[in-house]
C-alpha positions as CSV (number, residue, x, y, z in Angstrom):
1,X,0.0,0.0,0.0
2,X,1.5,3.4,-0.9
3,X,1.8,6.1,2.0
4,X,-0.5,9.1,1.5
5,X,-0.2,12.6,2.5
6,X,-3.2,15.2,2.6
7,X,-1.7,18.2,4.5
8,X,-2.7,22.1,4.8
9,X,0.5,24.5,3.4
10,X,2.6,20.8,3.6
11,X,6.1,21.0,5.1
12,X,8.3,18.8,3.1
13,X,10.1,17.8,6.5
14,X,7.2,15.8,7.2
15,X,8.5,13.0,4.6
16,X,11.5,12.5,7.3
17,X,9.6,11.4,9.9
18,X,10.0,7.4,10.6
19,X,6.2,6.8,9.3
20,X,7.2,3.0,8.9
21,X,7.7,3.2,12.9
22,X,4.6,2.5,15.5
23,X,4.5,5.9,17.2
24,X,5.2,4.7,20.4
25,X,8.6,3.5,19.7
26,X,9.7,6.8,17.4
27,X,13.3,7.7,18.8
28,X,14.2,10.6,21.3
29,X,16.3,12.4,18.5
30,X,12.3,12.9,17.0
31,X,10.1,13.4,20.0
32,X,9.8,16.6,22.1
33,X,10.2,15.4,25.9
34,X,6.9,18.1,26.2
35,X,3.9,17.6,28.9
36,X,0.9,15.8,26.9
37,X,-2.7,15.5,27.9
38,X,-4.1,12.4,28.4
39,X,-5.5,11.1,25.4
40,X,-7.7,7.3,24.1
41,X,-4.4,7.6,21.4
42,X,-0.7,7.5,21.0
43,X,0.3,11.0,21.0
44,X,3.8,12.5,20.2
45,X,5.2,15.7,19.9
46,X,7.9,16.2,17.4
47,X,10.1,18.9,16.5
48,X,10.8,19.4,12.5
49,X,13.5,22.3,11.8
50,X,11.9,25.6,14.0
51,X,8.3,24.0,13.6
52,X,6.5,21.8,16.4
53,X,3.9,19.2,15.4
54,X,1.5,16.7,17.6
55,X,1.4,13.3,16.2
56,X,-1.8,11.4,16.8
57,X,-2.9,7.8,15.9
58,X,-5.9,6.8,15.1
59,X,-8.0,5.5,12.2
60,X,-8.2,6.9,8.4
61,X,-11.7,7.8,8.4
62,X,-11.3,9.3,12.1
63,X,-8.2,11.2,11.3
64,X,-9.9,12.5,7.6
65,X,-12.9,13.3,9.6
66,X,-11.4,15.5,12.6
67,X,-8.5,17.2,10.2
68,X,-11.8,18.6,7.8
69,X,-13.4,19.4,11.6
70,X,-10.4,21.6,12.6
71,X,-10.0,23.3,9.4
72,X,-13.6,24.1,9.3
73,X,-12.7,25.2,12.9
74,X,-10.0,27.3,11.9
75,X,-11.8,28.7,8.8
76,X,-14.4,30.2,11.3
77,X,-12.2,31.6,14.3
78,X,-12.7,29.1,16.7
79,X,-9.9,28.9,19.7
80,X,-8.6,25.4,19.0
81,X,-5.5,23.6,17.4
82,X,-4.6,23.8,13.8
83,X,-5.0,20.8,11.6
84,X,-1.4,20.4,9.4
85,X,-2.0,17.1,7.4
86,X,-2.9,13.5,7.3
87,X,-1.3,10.6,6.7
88,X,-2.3,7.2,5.8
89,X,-0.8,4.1,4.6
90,X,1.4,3.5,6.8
91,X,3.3,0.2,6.6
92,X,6.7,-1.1,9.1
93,X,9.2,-2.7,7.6
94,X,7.6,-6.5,7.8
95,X,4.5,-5.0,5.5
96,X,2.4,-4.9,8.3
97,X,-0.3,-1.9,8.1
98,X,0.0,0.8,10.6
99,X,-2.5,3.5,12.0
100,X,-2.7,6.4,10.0
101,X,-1.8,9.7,11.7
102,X,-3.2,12.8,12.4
103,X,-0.5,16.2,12.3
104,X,-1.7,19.3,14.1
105,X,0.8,22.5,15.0
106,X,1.8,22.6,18.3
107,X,0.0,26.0,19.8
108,X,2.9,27.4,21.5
109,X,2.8,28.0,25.6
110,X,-0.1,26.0,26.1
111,X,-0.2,23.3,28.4
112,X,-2.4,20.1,29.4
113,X,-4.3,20.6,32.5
114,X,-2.1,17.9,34.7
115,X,1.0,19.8,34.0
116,X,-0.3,23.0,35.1
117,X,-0.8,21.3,38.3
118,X,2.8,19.7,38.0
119,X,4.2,23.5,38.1
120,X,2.5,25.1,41.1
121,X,-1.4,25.0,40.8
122,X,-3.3,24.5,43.1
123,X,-7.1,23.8,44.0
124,X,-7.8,27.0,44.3
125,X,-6.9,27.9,40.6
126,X,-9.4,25.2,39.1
127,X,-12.2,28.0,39.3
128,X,-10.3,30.0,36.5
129,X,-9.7,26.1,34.4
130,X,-13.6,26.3,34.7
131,X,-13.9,29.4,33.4
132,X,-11.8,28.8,30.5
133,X,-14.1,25.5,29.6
134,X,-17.2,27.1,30.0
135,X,-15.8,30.4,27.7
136,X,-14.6,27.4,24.9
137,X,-17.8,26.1,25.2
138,X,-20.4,28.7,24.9
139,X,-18.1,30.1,22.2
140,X,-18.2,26.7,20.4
141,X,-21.6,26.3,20.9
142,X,-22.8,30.3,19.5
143,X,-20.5,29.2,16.2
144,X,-22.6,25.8,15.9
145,X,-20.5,23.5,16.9
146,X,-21.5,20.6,19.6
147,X,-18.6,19.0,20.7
148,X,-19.8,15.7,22.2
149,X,-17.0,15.2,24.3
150,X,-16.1,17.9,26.5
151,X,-13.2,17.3,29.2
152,X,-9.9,19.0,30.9
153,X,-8.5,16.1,29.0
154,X,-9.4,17.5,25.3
155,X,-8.1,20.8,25.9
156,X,-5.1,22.9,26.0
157,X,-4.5,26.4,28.3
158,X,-2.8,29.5,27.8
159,X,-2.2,32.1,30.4
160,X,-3.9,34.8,29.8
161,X,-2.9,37.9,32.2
162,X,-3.3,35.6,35.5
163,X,-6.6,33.4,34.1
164,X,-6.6,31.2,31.0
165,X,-8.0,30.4,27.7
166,X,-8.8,27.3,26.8
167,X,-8.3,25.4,23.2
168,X,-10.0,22.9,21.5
169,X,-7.3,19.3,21.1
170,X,-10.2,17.0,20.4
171,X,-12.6,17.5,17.3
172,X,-13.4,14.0,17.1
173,X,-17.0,13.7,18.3
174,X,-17.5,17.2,17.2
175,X,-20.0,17.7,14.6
176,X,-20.7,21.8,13.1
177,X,-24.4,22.6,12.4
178,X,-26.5,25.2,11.9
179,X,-27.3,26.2,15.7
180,X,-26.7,23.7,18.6
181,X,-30.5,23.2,20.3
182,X,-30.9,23.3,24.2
183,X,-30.8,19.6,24.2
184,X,-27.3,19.4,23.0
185,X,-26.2,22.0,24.8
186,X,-27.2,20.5,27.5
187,X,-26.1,17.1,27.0
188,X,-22.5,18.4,26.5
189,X,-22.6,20.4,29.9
190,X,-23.9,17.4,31.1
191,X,-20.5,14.9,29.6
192,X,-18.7,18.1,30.9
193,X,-19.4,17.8,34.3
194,X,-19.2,14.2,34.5
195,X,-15.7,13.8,32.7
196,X,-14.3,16.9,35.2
197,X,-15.3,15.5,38.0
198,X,-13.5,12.2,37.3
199,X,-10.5,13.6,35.9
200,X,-10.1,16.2,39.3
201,X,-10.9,13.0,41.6
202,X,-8.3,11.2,39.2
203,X,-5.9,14.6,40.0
204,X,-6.7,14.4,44.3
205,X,-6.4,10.6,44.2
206,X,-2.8,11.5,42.9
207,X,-1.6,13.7,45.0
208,X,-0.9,16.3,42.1
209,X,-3.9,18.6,44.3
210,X,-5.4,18.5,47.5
211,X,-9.0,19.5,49.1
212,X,-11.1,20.1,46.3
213,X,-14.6,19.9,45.8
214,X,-15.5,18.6,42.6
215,X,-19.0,18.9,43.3
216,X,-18.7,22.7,43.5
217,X,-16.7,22.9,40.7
218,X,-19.1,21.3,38.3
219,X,-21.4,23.3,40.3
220,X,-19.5,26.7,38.7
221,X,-19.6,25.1,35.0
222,X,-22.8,24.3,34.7
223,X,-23.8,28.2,36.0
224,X,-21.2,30.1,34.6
225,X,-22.3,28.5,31.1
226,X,-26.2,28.9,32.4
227,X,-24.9,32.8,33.0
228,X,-22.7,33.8,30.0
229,X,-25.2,32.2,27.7
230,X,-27.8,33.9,29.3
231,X,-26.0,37.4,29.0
232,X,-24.9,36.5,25.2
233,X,-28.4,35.5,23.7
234,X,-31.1,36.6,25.7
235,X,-33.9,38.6,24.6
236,X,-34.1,41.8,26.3
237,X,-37.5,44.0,26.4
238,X,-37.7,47.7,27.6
239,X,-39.9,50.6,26.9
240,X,-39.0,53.2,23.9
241,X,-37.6,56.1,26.3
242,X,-35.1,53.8,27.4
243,X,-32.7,53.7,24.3
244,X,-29.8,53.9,26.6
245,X,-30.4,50.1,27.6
246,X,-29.1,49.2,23.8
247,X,-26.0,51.2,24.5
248,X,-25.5,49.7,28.1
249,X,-26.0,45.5,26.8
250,X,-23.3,46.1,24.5
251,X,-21.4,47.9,27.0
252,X,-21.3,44.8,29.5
253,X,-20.6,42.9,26.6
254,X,-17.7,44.4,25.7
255,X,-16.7,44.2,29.5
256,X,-16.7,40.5,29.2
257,X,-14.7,40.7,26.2
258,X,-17.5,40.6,23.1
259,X,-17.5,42.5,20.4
260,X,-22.0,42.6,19.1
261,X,-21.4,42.7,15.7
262,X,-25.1,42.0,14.9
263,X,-28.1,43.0,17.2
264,X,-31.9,42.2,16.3
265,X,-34.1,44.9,17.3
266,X,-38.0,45.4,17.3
267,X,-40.6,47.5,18.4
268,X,-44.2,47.3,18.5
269,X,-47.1,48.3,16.4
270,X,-47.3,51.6,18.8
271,X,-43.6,52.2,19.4
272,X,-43.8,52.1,23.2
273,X,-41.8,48.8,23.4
274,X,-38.7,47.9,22.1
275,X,-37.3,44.1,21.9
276,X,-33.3,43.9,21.3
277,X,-31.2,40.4,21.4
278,X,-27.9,40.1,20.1
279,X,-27.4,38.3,16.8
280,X,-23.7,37.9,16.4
281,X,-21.4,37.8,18.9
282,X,-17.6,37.1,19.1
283,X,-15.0,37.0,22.1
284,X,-12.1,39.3,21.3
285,X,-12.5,42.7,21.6
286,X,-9.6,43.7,23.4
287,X,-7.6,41.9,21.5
288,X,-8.5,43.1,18.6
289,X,-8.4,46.8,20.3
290,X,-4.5,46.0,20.9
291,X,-3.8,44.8,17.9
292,X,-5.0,47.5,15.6
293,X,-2.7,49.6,18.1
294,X,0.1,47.6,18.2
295,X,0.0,45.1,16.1
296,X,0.9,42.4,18.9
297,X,-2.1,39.1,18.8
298,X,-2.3,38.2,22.5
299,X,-5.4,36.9,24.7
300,X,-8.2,39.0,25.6
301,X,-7.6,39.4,29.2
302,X,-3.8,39.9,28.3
303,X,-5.4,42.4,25.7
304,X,-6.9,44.4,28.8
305,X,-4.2,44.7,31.1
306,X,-1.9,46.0,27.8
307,X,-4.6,48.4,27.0
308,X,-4.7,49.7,30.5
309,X,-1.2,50.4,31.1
310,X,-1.2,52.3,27.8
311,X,-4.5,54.6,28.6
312,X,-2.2,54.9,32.0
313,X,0.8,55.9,29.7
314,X,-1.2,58.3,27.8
315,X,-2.9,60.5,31.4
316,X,0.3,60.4,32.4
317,X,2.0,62.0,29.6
318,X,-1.0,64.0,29.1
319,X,-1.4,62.3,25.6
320,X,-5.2,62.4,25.1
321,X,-5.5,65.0,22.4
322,X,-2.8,63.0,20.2
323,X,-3.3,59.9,17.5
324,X,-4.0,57.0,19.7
325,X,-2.0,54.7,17.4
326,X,0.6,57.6,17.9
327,X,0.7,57.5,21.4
328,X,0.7,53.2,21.2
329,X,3.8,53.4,19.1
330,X,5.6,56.2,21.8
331,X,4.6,53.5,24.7
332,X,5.9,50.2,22.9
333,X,8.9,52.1,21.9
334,X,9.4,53.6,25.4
335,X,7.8,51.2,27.6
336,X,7.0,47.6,26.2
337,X,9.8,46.9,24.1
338,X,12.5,48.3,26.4
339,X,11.2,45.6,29.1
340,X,11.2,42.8,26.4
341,X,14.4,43.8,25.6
342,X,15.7,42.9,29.7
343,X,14.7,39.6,29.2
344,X,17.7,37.2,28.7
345,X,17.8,35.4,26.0
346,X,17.3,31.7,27.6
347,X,14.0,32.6,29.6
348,X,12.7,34.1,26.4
349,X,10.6,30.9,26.1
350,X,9.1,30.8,30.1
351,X,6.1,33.3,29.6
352,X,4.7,34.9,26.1
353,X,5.9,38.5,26.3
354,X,1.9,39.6,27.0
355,X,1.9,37.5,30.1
356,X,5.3,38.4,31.0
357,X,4.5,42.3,31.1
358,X,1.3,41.4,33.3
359,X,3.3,39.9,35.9
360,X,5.2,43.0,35.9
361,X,2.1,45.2,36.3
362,X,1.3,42.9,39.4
363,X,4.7,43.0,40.8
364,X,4.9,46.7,40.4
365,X,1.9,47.0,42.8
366,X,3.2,44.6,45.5
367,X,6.7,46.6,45.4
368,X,4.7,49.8,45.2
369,X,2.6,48.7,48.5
370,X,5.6,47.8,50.3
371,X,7.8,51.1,49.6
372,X,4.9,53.1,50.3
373,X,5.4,55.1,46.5
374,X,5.4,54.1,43.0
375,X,8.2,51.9,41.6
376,X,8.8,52.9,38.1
377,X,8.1,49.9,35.5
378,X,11.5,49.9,34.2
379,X,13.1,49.1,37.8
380,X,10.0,46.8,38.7
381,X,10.8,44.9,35.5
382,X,14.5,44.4,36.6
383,X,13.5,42.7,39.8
384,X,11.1,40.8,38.4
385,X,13.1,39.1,35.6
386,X,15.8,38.7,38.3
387,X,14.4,37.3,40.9
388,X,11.1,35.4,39.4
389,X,11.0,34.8,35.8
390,X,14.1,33.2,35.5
391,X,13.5,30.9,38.0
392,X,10.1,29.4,35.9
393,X,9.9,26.4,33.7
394,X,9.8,27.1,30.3
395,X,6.0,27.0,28.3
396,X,7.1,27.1,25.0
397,X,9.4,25.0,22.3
398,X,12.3,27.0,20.7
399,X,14.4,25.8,18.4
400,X,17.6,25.6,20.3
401,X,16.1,23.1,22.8
């Protein structure tokens, strides 16, 4: 049987891998020695020239079917992993056939959740896990996608300015439709809950976390989803001299990171009651925000806390009458890329540089606290490198490694 490859934008370094290997036994001069989830498949992580690709095995039809899921994923802005290629007809060097192979891109500083725990976390960081989830989730389900298996398990997080966002791993049960109904919605919250709460009983029965309550945490899912939803969807009524209510929905939107980019609104035969309910709504409007200003592509939250020091930057240097993408370029040139530029070069690959400057910002206000005045950022940056960032485990892959 000849050896196929379907692949996205191939890489031609793909041909080198030992395909006529069973994954398991590929050689250490291949695989990445990189934290994996836990997964129903072999997984590997391999490094090809300065690119980083997960290796999953698993059947033809399966891999064909998930690799069209995450490109159709991709194609619409969802926050999960990016299909690279497929290959089938595998055979070892007896002629025995061998699994075919699904080749996604490493997303770069994520993590499973087990090794998150593995590097300090503790049960009283699951909340913001949960968050993450439900975010992924009511995201995935607004776009039309019900996912069929959700888990900590089939995901990957990336800080995000002291929280996380979470990325789709497994499209496998997924399925994309035209909406998602209540029932389905429901039933994944309901796999949700049930998979968490095994997988954090799995984590306490471990020892990699102590004293949690996985009853309360499935408790937060299932209303944090019930909540956000709520906010992103629901119909809101109010009478006609209350037009500042449109305004004020898409305000608290935005607040939770939103952009409306569609709202449905009707009034009545009379005009005395007016019916509004977003249409189209998608997380990232910080992050967009930032970077139109910057050009930098970082996480929402990470998105905020950038945007904040720079509206600080701007009062400070009574900026507020000039070009806002003016005043961005004067602050990365005198603040944000000065600090990047402290960084030494082997602890370039601990933190992404957004969530690097955001544990700045927080160090800043515990030195500021204890000296009783303002430490400037550039100083506060110094210390911080010093005594805290170069002490961390890396998150990301680089090509010296």
């Amino acid at each position: 049987m000849a050896m196929r490859i379907v692949a996205s934008r191939p890489d031609p370094a793909i041909l080198s891998l030992p395909w006529d290997t069973p994954l398991e036994e590929w050689p250490d001069d291949v695989v990445v020695p990189l934290p994996r989830g836990l997964s129903r498949h072999i997984v590997r992580i391999v490094r090809l020239g300065d690119r980083v690709y997960a290796v999953k095995e698993t059947q033809d039809d399966i891999a064909f079917r998930e690799y069209r899921m995450l490109r159709d994923l991709q194609r619409i802005g969802m926050p999960a992993v990016v299909p690279q290629g497929v290959v089938t007809g595998r055979e070892d060097a007896d002629g025995e056939e061998l699994p075919a192979a699904l080749i996604t891109r490493h997303l770069q500083f994520s993590l499973p959740y087990r090794s998150l725990f593995s590097r300090g976390m503790t049960a009283a960081h699951v909340p913001t896990l949960i968050d993450a989830i439900v975010v992924l989730l009511v995201r995935l389900h607004l776009a039309g996608f019900y996912w069929g298996d959700v888990s900590l398990s089939n995901v990957l997080f990336r800080r995000n300015a002291g929280e996380f966002s979470a990325y789709l791993v497994d499209a496998e049960t997924g399925e994309l439709r035209d909406e998602v109904g209540e029932r389905m919605r429901e039933y994944d919250i309901t796999v949700g809950c049930e998979n968490i709460f095994a997988e954090l009983m799995d984590l306490e029965a471990s020892g990699a976390v102590h004293e949690i309550d996985g009853f309360e945490i499935i408790e937060r899912l299932r209303s944090r989803y019930e909540a956000l939803w709520k906010e992103l969807t629901d119909l809101e009524e109010f009478r006609a001299d209350e037009m500042w209510r449109i305004e004020r929905r898409v305000e608290r939107l935005n607040d939770l990171g939103f952009d409306v980019d569609e709202l449905d609104i009707v009034t009545d035969l009379d005009g005395d009651t007016i019916r509004i309910q977003p249409k189209v709504v998608d997380l990232g409007h910080h992050a967009r925000e930032i970077q139109a200003l910057t050009g930098m592509s970082v996480e929402d939250n990470q998105a905020r806390r950038l945007l904040n020091d720079l509206a600080s930057f701007t009062a400070h240097y009574d900026l507020g009458r000039e070009d806002r993408h003016l005043v961005a370029s004067k602050w990365m040139h005198e603040i944000f890329e000065p600090i990047m530029s402290m960084i030494p070069p082997d602890a370039t690959g601990k933190l992404e540089p957004a969530e690097v400057f955001h544990e700045i910002l927080e160090h800043r206000w515990y030195l500021s606290e204890q000296a009783g005045f303002e430490i400037s950022i550039h100083d506060t940056a110094r210390d911080y490198i010093d005594r805290f960032l170069t002490a961390k485990p890396d998150e990301a892959i680089t090509g010296e490694e």
